[in-house]
Every structure is written in structure tokens, then in C-alpha cells.
N, C-alpha and C positions, 0 to 999 in steps of 0.2 A: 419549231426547233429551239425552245425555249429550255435551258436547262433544268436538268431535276432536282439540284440542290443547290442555288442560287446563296449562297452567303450573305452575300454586303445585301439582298433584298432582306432574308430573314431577320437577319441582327439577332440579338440575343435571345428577345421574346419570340421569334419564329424556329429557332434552334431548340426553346425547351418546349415548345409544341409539337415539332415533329419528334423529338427523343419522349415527349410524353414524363415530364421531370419534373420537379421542382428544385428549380436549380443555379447558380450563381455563377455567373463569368466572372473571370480574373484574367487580366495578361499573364502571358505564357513566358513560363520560365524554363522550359520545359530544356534538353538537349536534344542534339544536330538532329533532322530528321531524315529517312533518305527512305524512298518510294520506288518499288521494281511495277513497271506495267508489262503484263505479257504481249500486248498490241498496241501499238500507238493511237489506233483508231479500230471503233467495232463499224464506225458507216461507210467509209471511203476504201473503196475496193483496193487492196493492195498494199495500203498501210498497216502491214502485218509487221512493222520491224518494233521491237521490244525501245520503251519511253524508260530513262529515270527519271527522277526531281529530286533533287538534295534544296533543303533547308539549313541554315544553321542552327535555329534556335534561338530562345526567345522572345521578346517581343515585337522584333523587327529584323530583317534584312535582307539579301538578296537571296528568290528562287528563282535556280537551275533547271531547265530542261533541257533534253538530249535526246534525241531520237532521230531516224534517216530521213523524218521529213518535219520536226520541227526542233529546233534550237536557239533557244532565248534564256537571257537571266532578266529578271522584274523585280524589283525592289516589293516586299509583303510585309504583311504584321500575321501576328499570329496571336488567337486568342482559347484558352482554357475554359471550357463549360463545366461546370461540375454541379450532380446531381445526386439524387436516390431511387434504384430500379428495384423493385421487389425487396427494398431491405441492405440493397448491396450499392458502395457507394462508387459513383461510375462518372468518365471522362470524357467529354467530345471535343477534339480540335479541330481551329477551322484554322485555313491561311488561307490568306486572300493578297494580291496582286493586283492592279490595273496602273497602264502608265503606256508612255511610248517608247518603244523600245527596237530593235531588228532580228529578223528573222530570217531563215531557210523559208523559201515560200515557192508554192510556184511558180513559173513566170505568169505573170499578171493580162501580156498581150495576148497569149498563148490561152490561157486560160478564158478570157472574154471571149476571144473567138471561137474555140471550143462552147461555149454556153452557146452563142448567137448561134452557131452550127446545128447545137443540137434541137433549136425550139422553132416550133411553129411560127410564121408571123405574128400570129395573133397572141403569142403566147409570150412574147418578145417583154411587155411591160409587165407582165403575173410575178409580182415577189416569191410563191410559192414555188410555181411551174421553175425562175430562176435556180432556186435552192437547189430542187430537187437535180437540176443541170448541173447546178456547182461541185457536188456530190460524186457524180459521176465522171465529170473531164477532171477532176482534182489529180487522180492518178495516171491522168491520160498524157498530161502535158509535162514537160522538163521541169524541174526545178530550177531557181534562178541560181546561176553561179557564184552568187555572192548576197550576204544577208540584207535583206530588205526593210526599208522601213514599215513597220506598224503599230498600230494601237493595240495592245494585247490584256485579255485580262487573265487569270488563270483562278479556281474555286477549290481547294482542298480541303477535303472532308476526312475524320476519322472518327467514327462511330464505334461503343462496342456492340462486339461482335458475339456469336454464341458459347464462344471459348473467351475468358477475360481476359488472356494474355494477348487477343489475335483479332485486334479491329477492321471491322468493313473500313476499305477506303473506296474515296468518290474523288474523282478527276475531273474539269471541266474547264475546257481552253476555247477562248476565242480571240481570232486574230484580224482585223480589219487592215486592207493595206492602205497606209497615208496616202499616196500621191495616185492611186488610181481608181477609176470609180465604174459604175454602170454605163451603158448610156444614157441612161435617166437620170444620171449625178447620184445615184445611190453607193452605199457603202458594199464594198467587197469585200466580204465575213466569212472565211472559213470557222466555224465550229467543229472542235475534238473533241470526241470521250473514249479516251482509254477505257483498256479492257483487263480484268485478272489482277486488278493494284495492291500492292501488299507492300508493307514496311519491308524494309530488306532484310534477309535472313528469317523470313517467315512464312 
């Protein structure tokens, strides 16, 4: 469950590899950005309720997310690629976020025991077999009444797109919760990927 476009592992030289550019990062000076997702989530059954993200703009500050089952601001930088594609001179921004921060989350007892519920003995210590648990009780259990501590990162991509004016966007949110763990001491990681993301008004 490893994201598809992982930023802070890329860095610059991994960004004009995957754009296929030759090409020069600068800090972003760029104005406010703000991002409509038509689904919070394409894996987790049920998280169909529509995500924003507002940034401000340039080089630093805090992103916003909103949506019915996640709701955090994290402090980000944001960074301007710029290249040459066919001739034609072309844009990718990344914002990137990680920090601790709170969250709307499931409840965490709720959710463990749903995992333990749904697995085999044997299948009790499998990190995979976990995942694929966590996936499925994520919708199953209440939300916690009140925002939760976690580690969160968040990966925003804006690529162009086959219209210049109209970039792919890439979403990728992950939320570890601080104070509770596996029974193994391992971290409890939901991973999000928005679905349909578009600049607003696009």
C-alpha cells in the first residue's frame, strides 16, 4: 500500500524523471491553491463524501483538509518544477506536509477489535492480511467524537494535464494514530487516496 507518487521520497531529480523533463525547481510563489475531490476515498467502502484542500500559497503554510471522515490542517512547503515538454514550457507542483497534528478518525478501540474480529488466528500478526482488515472495518466502526491525535502526512501532486490549462491532480494522505497501536506495538495507518481531484472551478 505503498503510494503512487510519493514526493519527499522523489525530490526534485525523481519528479523530472517521472515528468520525463529537463527541468529546474524553484520555491513556489505561486497563489492560494484550493483542490475539490469527488470522494474522500476510492478504497474504503463508504467514504464517498466529496474532500477539499485549500493551500495558501507560496512557499510555506498551512494545508487544510475537510471531508466527513477526515479533517486536519499541517503545516507544508510547496515547491514549483519547471520544464520543457515537446517544445512547450510546463509546470509541476508538489506540497508536501508531515507533522503531528489531530484528526476525525475512527475510534481506534472500535476499530482494533473489528480487525481482531475479522482475522484468522493465524493471521492475527500478517501486516498484510492487517491492512487488508483495516480497509474494510474503517467504515464499519463510529467515528471518534472528537479529534484525535496523529502523525499525518499529506503528497499533493499537480501534473500537466492534456488540456494546459487543466492539471492531473494526485492526493495521498496518511494518518498514523499517536497513542494507540497493534497488539504487536505496531503503528495504526490509515492510508487515503482521493478520487476525481481538480483545482476548484475546473
Amino acid at each position: 500500500m505503498k503510494p503512487v507518487h510519493d514526493f519527499k521520497r522523489f525530490g526534485h531529480t525523481g519528479l523530472c524523471a517521472l515528468m520525463a523533463l529537463a527541468c529546474a525547481s524553484r520555491i513556489a510563489d505561486a497563489a492560494s491553491i484550493t483542490i475539490d475531490c469527488a470522494r474522500e476515498d476510492k478504497l474504503v467502502v463508504g467514504w464517498t463524501a466529496p474532500l477539499a484542500l485549500s493551500y495558501p500559497g507560496g512557499a510555506s503554510g498551512d494545508l487544510a483538509l475537510t471531508s466527513e471522515h477526515i479533517t486536519f490542517t499541517l503545516p507544508a512547503a510547496q515547491t514549483l518544477t519547471t520544464g520543457v515538454v515537446d517544445g512547450t514550457d510546463v509546470t509541476a507542483t508538489s506540497i508536501y506536509g508531515s507533522g503531528e497534528t489531530s484528526s476525525v478518525m475512527p475510534d481506534p478501540a472500535a476499530l482494533m477489535a473489528c480487525v481482531e474480529n475479522s482475522l484468522q488466528p493465524e493471521l492475527q500478526d500478517d501486516a498484510d492480511a492487517q491492512a487488508l482488515a483495516l480497509l474494510g472495518c474503517a467504515s464499519k466502526v463510529a467515528m471518534s467524537t472528537s479529534p484525535i491525535a496523529v502523525h499525518a502526512s499529506v503528497s499533493v501532486g499537480l501534473f500537466p494535464g492534456n488540456e494546459p490549462t487543466v492539471p492531473d491532480v494526485n492526493v495521498e494522505i496518511r494518518r498514523s494514530y499517536r497513542n494507540a497501536k497493534t497488539p504487536a506495538g505496531d503503528a495504526i495507518t490509515i492510508e487515503t487516496y482521493p478520487s476525481n481531484c481538480k483545482l476548484a472551478g475546473q
